[in-house]
Backbone as CSV, one residue per row, in Angstrom:
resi,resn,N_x,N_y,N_z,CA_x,CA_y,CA_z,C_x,C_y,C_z
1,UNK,32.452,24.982,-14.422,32.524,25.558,-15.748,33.066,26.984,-15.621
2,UNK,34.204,27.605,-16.494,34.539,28.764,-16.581,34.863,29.299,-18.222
3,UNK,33.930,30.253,-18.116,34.408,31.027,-19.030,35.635,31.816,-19.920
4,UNK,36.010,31.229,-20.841,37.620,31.611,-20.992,37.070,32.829,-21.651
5,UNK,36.854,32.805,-23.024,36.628,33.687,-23.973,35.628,33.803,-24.808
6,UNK,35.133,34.855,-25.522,34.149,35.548,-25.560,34.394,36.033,-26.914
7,UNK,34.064,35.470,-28.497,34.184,36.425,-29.303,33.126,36.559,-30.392
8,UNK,33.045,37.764,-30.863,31.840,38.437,-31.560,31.795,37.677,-33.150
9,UNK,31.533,37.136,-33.707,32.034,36.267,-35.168,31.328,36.476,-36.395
10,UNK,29.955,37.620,-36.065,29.107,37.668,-36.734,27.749,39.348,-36.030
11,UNK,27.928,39.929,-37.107,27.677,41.177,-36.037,25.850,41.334,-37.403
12,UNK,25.365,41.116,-37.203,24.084,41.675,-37.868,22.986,42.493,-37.529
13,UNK,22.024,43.004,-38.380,20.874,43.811,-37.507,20.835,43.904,-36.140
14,UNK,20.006,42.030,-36.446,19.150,42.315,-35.048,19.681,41.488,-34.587
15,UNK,20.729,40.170,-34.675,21.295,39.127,-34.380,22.899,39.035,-34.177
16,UNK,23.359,39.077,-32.794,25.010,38.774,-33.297,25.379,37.338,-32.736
17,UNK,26.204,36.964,-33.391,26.874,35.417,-33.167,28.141,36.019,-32.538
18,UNK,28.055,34.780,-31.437,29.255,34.860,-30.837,29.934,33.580,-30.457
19,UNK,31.429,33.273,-30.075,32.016,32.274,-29.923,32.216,31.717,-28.745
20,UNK,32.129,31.461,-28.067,32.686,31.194,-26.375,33.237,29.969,-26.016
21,UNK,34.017,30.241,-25.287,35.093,29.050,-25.024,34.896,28.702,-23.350
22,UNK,34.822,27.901,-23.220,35.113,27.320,-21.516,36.034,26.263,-21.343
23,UNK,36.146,25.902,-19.947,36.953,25.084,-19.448,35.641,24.419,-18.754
24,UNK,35.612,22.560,-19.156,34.796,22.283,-18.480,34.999,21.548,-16.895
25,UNK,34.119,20.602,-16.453,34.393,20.092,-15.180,35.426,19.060,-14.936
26,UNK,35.765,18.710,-16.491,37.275,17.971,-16.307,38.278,18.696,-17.228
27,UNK,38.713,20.534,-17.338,39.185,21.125,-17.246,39.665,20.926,-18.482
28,UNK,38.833,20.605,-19.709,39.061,21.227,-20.763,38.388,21.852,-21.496
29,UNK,38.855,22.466,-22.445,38.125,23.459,-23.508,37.316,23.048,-24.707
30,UNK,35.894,23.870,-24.035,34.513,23.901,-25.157,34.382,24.350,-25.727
31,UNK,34.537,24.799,-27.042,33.617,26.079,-27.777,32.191,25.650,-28.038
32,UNK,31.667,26.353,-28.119,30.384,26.679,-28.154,29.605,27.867,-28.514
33,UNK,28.332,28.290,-29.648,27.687,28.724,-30.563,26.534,29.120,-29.364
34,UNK,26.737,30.810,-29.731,25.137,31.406,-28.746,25.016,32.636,-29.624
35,UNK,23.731,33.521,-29.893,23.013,33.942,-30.446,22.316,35.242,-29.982
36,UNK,22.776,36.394,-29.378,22.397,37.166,-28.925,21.577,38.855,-29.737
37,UNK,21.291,39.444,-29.258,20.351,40.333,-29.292,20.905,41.519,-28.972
38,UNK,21.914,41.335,-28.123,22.723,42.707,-27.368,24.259,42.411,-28.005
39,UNK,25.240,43.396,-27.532,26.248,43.421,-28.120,27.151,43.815,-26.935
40,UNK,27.897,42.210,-26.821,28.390,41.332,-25.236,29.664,42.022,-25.266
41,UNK,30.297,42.544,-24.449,31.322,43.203,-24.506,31.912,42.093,-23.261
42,UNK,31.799,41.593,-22.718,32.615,40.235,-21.722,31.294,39.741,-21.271
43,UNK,31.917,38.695,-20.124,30.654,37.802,-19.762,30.025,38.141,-19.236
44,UNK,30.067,39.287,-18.231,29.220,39.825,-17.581,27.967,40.370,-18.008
45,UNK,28.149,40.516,-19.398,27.133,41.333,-20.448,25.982,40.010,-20.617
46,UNK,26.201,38.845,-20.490,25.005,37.876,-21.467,23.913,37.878,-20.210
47,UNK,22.951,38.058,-21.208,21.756,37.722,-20.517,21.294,38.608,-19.428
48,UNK,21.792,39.669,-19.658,21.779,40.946,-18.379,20.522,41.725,-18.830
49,UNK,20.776,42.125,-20.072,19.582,42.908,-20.397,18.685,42.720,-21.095
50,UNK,17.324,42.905,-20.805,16.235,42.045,-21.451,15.592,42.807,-22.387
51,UNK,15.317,41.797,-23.686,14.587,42.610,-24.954,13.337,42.685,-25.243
52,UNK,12.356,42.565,-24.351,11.686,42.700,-24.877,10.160,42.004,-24.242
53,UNK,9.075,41.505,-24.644,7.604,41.439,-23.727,7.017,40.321,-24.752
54,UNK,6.679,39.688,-23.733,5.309,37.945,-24.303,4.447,38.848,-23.390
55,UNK,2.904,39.003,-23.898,1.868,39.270,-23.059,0.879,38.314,-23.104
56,UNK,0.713,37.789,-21.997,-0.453,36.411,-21.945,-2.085,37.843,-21.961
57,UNK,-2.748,38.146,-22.765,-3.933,38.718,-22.646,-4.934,38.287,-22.697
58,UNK,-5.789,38.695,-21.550,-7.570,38.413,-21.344,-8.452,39.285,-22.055
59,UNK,-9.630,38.834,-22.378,-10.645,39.850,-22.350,-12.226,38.794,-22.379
60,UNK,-12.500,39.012,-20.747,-13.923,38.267,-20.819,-13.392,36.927,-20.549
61,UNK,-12.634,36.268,-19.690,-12.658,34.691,-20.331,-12.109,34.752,-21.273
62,UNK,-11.579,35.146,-21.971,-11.195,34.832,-23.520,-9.575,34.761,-23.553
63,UNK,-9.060,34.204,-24.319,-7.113,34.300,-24.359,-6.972,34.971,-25.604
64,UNK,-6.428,35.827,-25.747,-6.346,36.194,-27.077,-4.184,35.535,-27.813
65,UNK,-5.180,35.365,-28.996,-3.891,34.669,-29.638,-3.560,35.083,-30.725
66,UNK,-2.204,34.941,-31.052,-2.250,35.417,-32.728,-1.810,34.166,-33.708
67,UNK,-2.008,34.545,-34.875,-1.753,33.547,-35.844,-0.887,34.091,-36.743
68,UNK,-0.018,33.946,-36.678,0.800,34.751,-37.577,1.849,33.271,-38.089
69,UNK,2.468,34.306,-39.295,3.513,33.660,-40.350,5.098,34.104,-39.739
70,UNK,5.305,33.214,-38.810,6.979,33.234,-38.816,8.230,32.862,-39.760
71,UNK,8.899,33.388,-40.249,10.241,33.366,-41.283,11.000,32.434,-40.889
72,UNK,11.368,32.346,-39.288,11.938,31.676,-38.874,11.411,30.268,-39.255
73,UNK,10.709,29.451,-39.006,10.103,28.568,-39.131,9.331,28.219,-40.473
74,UNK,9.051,29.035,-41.446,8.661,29.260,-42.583,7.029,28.531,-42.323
75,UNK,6.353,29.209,-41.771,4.913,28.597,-41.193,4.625,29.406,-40.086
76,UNK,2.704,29.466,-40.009,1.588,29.991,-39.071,2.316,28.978,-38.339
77,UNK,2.088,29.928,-37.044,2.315,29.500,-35.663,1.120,29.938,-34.939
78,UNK,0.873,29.883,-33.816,0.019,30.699,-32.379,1.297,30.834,-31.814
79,UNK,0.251,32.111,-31.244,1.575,33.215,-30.467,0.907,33.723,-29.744
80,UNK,1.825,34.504,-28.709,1.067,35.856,-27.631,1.713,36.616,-28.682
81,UNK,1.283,37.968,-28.148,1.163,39.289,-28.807,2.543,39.692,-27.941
82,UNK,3.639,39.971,-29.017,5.251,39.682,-27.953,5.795,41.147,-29.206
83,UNK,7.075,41.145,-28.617,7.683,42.872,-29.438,9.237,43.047,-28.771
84,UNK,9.785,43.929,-28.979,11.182,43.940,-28.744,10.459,45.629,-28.257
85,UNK,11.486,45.695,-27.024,11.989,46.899,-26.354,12.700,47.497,-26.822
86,UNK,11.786,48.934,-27.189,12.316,50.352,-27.750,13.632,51.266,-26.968
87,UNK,14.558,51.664,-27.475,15.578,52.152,-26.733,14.711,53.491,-25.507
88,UNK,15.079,53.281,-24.230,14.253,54.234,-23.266,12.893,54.123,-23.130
89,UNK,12.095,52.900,-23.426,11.366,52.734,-23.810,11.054,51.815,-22.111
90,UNK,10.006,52.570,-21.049,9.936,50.822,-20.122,8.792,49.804,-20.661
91,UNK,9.067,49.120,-19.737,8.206,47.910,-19.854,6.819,47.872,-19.596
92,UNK,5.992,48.812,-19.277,4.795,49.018,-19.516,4.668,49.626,-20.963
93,UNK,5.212,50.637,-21.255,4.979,51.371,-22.318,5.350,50.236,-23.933
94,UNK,6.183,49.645,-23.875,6.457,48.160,-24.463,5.131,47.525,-24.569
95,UNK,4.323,46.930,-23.454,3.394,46.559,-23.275,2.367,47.024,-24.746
96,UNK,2.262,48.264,-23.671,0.710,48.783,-24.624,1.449,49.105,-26.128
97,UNK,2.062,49.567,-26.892,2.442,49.848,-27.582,2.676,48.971,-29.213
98,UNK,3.071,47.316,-28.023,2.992,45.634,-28.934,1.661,45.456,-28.860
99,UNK,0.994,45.735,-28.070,-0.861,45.259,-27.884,-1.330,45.752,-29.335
100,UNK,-1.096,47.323,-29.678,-1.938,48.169,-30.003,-1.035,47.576,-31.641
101,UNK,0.027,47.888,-32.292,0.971,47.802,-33.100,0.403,46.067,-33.772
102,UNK,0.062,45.028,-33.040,-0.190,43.741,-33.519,-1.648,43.274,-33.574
103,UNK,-2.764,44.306,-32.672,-3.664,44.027,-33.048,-4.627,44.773,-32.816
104,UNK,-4.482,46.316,-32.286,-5.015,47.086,-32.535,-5.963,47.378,-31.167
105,UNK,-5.834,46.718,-30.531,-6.657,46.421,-28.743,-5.433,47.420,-27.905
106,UNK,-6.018,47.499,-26.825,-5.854,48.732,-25.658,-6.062,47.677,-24.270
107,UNK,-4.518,48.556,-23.777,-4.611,47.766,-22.379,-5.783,48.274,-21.338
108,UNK,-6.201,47.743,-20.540,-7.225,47.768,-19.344,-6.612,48.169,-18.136
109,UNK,-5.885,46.593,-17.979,-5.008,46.531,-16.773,-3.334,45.630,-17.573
110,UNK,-2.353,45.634,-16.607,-1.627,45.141,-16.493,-1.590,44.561,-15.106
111,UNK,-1.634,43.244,-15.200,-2.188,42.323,-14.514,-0.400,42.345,-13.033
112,UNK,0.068,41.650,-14.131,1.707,41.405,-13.417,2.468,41.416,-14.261
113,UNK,3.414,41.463,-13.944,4.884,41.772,-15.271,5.791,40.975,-14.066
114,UNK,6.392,39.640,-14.764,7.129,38.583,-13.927,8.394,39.176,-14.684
115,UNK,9.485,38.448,-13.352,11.072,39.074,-14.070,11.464,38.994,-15.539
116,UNK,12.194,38.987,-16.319,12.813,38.481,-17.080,13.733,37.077,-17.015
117,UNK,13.277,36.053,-18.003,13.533,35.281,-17.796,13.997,34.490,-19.548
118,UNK,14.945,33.343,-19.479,15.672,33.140,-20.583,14.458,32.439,-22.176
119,UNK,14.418,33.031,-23.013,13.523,32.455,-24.193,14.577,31.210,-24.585
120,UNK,15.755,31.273,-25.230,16.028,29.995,-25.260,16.853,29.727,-24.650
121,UNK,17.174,28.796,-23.857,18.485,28.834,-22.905,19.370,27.927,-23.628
122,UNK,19.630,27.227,-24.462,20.466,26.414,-24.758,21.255,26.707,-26.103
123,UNK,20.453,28.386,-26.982,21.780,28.810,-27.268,21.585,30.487,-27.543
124,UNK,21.096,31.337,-26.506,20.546,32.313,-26.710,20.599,33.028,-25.541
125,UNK,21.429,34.008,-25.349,21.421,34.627,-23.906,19.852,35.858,-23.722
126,UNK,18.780,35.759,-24.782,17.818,36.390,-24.918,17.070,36.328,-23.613
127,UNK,16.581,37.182,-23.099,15.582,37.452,-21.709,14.410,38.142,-22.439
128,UNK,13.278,38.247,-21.856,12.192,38.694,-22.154,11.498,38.432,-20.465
129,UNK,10.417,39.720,-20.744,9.384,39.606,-19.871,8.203,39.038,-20.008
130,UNK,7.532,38.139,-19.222,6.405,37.826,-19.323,5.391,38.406,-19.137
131,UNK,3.975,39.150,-19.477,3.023,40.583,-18.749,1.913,39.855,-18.842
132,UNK,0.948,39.780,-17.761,-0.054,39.222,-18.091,-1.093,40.572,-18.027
133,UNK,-2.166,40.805,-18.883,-2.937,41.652,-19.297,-4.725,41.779,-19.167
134,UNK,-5.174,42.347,-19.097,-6.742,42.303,-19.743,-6.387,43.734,-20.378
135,UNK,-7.018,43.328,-21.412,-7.231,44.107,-22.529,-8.767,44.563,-23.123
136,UNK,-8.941,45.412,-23.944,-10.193,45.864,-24.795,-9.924,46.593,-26.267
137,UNK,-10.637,46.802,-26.525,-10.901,47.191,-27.682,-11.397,46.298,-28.820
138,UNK,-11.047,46.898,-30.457,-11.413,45.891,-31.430,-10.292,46.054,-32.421
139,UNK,-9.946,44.661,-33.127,-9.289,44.311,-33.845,-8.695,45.542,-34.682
140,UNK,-7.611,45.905,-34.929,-7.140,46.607,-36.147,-5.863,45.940,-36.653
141,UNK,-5.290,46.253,-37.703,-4.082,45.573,-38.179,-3.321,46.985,-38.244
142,UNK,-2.326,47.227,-37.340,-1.020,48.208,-37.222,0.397,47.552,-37.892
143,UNK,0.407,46.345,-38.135,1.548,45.580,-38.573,2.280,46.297,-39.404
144,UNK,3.791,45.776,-39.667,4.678,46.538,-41.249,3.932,45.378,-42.033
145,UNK,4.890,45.633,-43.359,4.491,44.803,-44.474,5.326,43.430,-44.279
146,UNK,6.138,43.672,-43.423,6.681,42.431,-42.824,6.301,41.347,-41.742
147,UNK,4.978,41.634,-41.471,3.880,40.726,-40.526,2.820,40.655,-40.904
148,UNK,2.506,39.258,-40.742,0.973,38.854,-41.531,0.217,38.212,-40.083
149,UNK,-0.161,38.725,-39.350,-1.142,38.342,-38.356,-2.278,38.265,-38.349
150,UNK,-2.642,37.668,-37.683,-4.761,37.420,-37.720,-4.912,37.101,-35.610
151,UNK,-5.213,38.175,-35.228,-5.333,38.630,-33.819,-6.843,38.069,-33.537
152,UNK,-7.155,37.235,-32.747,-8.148,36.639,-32.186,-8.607,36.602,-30.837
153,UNK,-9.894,36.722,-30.183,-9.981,35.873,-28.685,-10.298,34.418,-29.015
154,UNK,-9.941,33.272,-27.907,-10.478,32.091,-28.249,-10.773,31.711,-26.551
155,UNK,-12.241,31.154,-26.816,-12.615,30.382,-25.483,-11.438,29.356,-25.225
156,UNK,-12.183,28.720,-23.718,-10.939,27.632,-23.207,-11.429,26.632,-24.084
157,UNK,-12.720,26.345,-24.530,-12.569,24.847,-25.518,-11.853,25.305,-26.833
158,UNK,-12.100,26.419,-27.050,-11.250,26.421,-28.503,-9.907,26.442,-28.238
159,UNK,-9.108,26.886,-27.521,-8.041,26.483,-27.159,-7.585,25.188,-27.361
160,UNK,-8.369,24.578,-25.987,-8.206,23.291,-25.778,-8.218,22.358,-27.155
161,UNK,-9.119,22.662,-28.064,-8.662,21.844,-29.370,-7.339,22.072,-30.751
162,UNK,-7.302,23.350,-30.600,-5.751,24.384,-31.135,-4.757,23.638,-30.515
163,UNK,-4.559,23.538,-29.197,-3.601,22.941,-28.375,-3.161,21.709,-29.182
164,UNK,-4.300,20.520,-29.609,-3.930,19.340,-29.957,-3.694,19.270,-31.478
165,UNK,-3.951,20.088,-32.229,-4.182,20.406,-33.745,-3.269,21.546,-34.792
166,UNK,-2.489,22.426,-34.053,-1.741,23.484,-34.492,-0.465,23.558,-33.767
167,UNK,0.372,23.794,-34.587,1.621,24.227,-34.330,1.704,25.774,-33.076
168,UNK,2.157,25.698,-32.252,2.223,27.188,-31.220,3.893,27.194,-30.637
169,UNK,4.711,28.523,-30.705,5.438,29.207,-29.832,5.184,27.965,-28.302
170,UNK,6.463,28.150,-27.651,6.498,27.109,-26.682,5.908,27.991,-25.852
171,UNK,6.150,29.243,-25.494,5.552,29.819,-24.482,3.740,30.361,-24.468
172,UNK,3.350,30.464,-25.720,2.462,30.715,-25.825,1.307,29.339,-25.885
173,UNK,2.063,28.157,-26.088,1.446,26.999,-25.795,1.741,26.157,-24.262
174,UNK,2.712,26.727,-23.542,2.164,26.555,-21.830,1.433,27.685,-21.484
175,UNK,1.300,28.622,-21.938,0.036,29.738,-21.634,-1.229,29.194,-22.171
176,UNK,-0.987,29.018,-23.475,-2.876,28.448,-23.399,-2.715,26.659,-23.059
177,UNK,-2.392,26.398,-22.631,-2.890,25.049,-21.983,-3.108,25.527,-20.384
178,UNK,-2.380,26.640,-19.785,-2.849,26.832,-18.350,-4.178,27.192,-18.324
179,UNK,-4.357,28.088,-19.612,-5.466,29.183,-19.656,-6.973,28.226,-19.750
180,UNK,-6.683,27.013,-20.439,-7.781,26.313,-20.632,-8.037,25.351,-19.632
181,UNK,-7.006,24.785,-18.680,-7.457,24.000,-17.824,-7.992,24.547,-16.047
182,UNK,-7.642,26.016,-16.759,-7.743,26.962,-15.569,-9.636,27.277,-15.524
């Protein structure tokens, strides 16, 4: 597979569309629809720089989850407590900053922070970090008027029944199914 061309088709906020063309393994030409976050100046640019933090958080045994109303999907989901990277901003400070901003809790520890790795790969050159956490504090709502969250801990059985009964984020539903059989 090679990359011919590369073009911008749609430039918005927080979203740009782009066009890309390849040559495939029997040496003809694909276009194909991807969805980025950054603003790709050639190929070298996709998927290079990462936006942003999923935090799997503890406190006590507990997973904490959110329930929030995604646009995208027009429906409550479960979620980790996740955020987009502030310009100069690192990835710890990201961390505590989405903790505190979505539900009002304070980091402890930062457990591990795994590479960046692709959220959707099949049409999204988006990277994010994964952070795993213990956390403290108590609930507050920091949200805009543009997030409706409800920030929770849930044991592994309550999990374990959420798992079979509610809609969840893909990543935040292989996190709490580890979390509960763990």
């Amino acid at each position: 597979m090679e990359l011919l061309k590369l073009e911008k088709v749609r430039d918005g906020k927080y979203l740009k569309n782009y066009e890309i063309t390849y040559r495939n393994k029997v040496g003809k030409e694909k276009k194909y629809e991807i969805v980025s976050r950054q603003n790709l100046a050639d190929a070298a640019d996709i998927g290079r720089k990462p936006s942003g933090v999923s935090i799997v958080a503890t406190c006590q045994d507990r997973l904490l989850l959110l329930h929030e109303f995604r646009m995208g999907v027009n429906r409550y989901v479960y979620n980790l407590c996740a955020g987009m990277l502030e310009p100069d901003e690192s990835i710890e400070e990201c961390i505590v900053r989405e903790l505190y901003e979505e539900t009002g809790l304070h980091v402890r520890e930062i457990k591990k922070i795994l590479p960046p790795s692709f959220a959707a790969v099949a049409f999204s050159d988006t990277t994010t970090y994964i952070a795993f956490a213990e956390v403290e504090g108590n609930f507050e709502d920091h949200t805009s008027d543009n997030e409706q969250i409800e920030a929770r801990f849930y044991t592994k059985e309550e999990v374990k029944k959420l798992i079979d009964t509610e809609p969840f984020s893909s990543r935040a539903q292989i996190a709490a199914y580890l979390f509960s059989q763990g």
